[in-house]
C-alpha positions in Angstrom: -22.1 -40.6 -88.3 -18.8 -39.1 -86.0 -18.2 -35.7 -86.2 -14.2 -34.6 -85.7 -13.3 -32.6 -82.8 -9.8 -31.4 -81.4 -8.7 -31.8 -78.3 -6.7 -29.0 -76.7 -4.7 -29.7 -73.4 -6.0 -27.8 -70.7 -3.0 -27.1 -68.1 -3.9 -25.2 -64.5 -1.7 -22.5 -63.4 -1.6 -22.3 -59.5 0.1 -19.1 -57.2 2.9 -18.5 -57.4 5.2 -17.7 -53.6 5.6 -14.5 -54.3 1.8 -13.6 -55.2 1.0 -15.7 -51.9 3.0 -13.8 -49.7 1.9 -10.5 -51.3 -2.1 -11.6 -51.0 -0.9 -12.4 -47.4 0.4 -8.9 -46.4 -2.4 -7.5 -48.2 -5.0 -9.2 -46.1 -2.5 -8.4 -43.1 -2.5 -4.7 -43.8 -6.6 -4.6 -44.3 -6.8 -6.2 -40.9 -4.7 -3.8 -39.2 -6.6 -1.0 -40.5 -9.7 -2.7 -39.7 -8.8 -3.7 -36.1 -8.1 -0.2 -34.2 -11.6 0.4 -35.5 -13.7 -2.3 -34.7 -11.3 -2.0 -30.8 -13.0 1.7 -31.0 -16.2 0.7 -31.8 -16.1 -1.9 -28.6 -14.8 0.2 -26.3 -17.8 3.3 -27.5 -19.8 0.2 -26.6 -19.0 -0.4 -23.3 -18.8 3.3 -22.3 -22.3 3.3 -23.3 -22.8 0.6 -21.2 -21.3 2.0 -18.5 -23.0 5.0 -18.5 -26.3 3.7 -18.8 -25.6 1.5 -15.2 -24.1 4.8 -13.9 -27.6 6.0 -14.5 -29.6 3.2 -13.2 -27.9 3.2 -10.1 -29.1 7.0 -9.9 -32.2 6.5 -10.7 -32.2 3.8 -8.1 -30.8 6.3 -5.8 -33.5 8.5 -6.6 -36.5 6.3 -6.1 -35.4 5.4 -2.8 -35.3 8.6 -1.5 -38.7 9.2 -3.2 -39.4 5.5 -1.3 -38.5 6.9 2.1 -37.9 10.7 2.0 -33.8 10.4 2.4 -31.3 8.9 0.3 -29.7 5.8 1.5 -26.9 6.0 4.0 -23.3 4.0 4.9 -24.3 2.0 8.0 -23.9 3.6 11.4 -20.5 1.8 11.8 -20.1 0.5 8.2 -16.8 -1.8 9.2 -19.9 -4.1 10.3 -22.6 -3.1 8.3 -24.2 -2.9 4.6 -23.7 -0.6 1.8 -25.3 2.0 0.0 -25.4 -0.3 -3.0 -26.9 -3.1 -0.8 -30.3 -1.2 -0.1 -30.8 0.1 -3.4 -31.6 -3.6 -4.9 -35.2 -3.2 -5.1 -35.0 0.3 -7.2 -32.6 -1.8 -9.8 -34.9 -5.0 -9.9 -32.9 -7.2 -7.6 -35.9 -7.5 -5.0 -35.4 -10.8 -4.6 -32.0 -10.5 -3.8 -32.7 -8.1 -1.2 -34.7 -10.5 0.1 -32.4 -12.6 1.3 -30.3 -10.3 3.1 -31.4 -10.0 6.8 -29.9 -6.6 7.5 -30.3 -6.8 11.6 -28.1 -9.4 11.1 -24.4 -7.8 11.5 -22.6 -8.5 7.5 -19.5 -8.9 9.1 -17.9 -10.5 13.1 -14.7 -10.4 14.8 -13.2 -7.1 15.2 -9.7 -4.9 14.5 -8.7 -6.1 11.4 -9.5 -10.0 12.3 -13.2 -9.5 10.4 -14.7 -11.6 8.2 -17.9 -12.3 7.0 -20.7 -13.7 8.4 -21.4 -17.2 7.5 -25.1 -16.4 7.2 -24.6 -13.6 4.2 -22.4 -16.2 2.2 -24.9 -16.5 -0.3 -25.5 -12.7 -1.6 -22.5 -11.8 -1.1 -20.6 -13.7 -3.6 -23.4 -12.6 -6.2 -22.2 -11.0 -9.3 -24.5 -8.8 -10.6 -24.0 -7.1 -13.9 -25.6 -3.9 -13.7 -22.5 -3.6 -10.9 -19.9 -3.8 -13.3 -18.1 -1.8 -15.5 -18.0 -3.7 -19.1 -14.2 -2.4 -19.3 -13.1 -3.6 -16.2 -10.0 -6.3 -16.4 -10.5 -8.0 -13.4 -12.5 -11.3 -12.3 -15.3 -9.4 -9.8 -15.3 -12.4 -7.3 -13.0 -12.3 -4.2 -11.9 -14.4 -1.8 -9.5 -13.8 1.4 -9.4 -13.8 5.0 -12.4 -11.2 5.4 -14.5 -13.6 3.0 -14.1 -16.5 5.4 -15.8 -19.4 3.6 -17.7 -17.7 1.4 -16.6 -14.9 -1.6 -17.2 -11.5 -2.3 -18.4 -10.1 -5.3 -16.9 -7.0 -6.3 -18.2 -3.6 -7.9 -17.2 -1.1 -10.3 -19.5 2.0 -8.9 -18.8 3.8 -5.9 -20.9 6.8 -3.7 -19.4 10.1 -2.9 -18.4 11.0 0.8 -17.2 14.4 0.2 -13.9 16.4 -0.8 -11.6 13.8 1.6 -10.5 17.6 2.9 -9.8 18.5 6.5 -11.5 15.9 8.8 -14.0 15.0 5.6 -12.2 11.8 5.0 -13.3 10.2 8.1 -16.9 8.9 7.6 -17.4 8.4 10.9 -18.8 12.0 11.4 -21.0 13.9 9.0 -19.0 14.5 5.6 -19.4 17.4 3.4 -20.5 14.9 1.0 -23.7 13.0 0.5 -22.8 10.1 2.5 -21.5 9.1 5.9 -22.1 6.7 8.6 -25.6 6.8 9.7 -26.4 9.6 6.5 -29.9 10.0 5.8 -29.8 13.3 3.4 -31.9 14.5 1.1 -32.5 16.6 -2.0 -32.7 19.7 0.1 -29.2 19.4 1.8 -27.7 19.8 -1.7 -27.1 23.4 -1.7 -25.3 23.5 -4.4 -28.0 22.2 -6.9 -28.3 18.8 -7.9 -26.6 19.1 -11.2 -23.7 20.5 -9.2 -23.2 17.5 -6.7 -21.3 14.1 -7.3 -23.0 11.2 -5.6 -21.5 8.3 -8.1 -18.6 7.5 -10.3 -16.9 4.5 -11.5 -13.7 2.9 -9.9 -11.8 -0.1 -10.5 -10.6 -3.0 -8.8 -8.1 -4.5 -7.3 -6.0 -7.3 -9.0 -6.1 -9.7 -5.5 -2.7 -9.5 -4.9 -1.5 -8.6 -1.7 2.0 -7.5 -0.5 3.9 -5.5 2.4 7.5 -4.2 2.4 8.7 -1.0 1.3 6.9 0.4 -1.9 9.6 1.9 -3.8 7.9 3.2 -7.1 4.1 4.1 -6.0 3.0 4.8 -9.6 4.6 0.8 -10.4 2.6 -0.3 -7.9 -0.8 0.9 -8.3 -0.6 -0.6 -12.5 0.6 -3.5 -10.8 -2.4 -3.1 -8.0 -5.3 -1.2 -9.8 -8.0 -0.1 -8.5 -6.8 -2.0 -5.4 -4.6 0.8 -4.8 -2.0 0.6 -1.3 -3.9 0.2 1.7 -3.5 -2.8 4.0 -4.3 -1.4 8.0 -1.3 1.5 8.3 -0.6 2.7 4.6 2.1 4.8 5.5 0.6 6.8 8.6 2.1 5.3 11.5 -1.1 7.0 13.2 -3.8 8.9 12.5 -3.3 10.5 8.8 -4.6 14.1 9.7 -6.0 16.4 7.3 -4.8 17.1 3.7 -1.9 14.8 3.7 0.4 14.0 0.7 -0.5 11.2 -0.8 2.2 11.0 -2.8 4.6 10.9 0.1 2.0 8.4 2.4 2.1 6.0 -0.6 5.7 6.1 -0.7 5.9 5.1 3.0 2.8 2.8 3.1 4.6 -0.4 4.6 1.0 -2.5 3.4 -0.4 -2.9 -0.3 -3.3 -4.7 -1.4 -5.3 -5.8 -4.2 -8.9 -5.9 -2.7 -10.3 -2.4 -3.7 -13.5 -2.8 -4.6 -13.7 -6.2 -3.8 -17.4 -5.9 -2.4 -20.6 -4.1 -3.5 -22.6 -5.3 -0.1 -19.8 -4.0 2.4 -19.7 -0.6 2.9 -16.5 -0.1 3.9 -15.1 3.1 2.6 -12.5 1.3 0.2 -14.8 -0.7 -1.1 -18.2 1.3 -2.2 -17.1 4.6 -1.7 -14.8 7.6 -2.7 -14.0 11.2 -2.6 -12.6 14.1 -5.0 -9.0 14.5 -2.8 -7.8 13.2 -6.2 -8.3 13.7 -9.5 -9.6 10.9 -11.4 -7.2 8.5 -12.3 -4.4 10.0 -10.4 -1.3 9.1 -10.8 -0.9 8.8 -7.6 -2.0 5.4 -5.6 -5.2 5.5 -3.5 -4.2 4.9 0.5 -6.1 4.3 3.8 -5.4 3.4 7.4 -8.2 1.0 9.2 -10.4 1.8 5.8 -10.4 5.4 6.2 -8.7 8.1 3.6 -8.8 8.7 -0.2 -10.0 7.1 -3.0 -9.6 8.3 -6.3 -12.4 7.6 -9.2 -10.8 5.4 -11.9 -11.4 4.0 -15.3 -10.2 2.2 -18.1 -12.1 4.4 -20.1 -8.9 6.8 -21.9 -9.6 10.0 -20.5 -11.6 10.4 -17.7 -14.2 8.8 -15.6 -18.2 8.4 -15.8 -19.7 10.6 -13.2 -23.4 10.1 -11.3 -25.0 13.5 -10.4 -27.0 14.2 -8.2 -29.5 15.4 -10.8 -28.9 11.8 -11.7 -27.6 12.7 -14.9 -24.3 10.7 -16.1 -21.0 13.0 -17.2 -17.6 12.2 -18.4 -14.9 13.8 -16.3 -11.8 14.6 -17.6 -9.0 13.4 -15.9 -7.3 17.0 -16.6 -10.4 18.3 -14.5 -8.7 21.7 -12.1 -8.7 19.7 -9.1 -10.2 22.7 -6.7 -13.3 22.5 -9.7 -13.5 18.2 -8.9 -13.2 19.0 -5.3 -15.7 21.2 -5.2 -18.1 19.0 -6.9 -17.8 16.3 -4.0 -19.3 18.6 -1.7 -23.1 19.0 -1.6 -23.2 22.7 0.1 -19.7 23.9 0.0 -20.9 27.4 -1.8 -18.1 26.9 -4.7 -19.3 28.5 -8.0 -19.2 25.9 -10.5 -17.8 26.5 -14.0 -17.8 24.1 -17.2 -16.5 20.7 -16.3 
């Protein structure tokens, strides 16, 4: 027995161009909204992360001194030697890394500004080592040029405080009103202004690798071009010795040498490379400079704002980069006297 049925024709109805194109722009618009927040949520991210090496590295700091009764100190003639950053491994869990470094062997031969590494250190120096490095930080950490010889240089992102970079305190090569020098070996008692009072470590950034000489005609062009690298080749604008309290501004504008290798090394400790002082503000405007590796170096971030700071409290603060400069100068010092407000 067949049973009747009907038989309707089913016809499909697709998008039309118009209702494409508007599903498009709505998905567009959702993204766009979407995207400055998830950037945000990234970039909280890797401030976290930066703070939390910021306070390793203090830590570290603090267990050396614990370790040996003084805090580690810049090599008696650190154009030669090994940083501050260098004999804190063990405190960060690099203790096998330290290991291989044979620090009565000189890090660097040849001399004026013909150095270059030692053959023997090519191994740990080229190491990258994470806990090193700003998460924010643009550049490739790994260096090579004619002070790396054969090997490579791997750079950092965190620096030690030599002082205010006022007066004669720029020049490492005495004792600094900061916490280190060459040959420093201070201790909690030498910061008289209270722990919580005294920079030892901030965050810097560095240099892009590129090299130049020539007039510099627009200094503030030239350190976005060079970063962290700031203008510094040997002469910087100081046909001899800079003197105290300069004008940046003005040597950056005459600096006949600029280079891209600012914190090109964490196991060097020359002054442009692991260290820096509160001359300038953080993120200044204006280019960091040096002659023979001597002079000011400005903190710097990517971070919008300010900087991560290391106390000496080993507590981790954000700077502004509107900071009163005599307040940030003031904090570079370990026993200047200055009353510290709210920073």
């Amino acid at each position: 027995m067949s049973f009747p049925f009907s038989h309707r024709r089913r016809t499909s109805r697709g998008f039309t161009l118009i209702e494409l194109l508007v599903v498009i722009a709505i998905i567009a618009i959702l993204i766009a909204l979407l995207l400055p927040a998830v950037q945000q949520a990234r970039e909280a991210a890797r401030r976290t992360q930066c703070k939390n090496n910021l306070k390793q590295i203090g830590l570290a700091a603090h267990n050396y001194e614990s370790a040996y009764r003084v805090f580690p100190g810049l090599s008696s003639d650190s154009a030669y030697g090994f940083s501050i950053q260098a004999r804190i491994l063990p405190f960060v869990d690099q203790g096998n890394l330290q290991n291989l470094i044979d620090f009565d062997i000189p890090l660097m031969v040849g001399s004026g500004g013909s150095q270059s590494m030692n053959p023997v250190h090519n191994g740990v120096a080229g190491q990258v080592l994470p806990l090193f490095l700003c998460p924010s930080e643009p550049e490739s950490p790994l260096f090579q040029n004619s002070n790396t010889g054969s090997g490579l240089f791997a750079g950092t992102n965190y620096v030690v405080c030599t002082g205010d970079g006022r007066d004669s305190n720029y020049d490492t090569r005495a004792r600094t009103n900061g916490m280190f020098f060459w040959g420093s070996a201070t201790r909690f008692r030498d910061m008289l202004d209270g722990s919580s009072n005294t920079l030892i470590l901030s965050e810097s950034l560095m240099g892009n690798k590129q090299d130049g000489s020539g007039p510099v005609v627009d200094p503030q062009r030239q350190m976005a071009r060079y970063g962290g690298g700031g203008m510094g080749a040997a002469g910087a604008g100081f046909t001899g010795p800079p003197g105290h309290n300069p004008d940046i501004a003005a040597a950056a504008a005459a600096a006949a040498n600029y280079d891209g290798r600012g914190r090109s090394s964490w196991i060097w400790g020359r002054e442009h490379l692991t260290t820096f002082n509160t001359y300038m503000t953080p993120n200044s405007e204006v280019p960091d400079v040096h002659r023979n590796g001597f002079g000011w170096f400005a903190p710097r971030s990517m971070h919008v704002g300010g900087v991560h700071v290391g106390l000496g409290d080993a507590s981790v603060r954000f700077v502004s980069d509107s900071i009163d400069v005599n307040l940030w100068r003031a904090l570079g010092t370990k026993g200047g006297g200055e009353v510290i407000g709210d920073f």
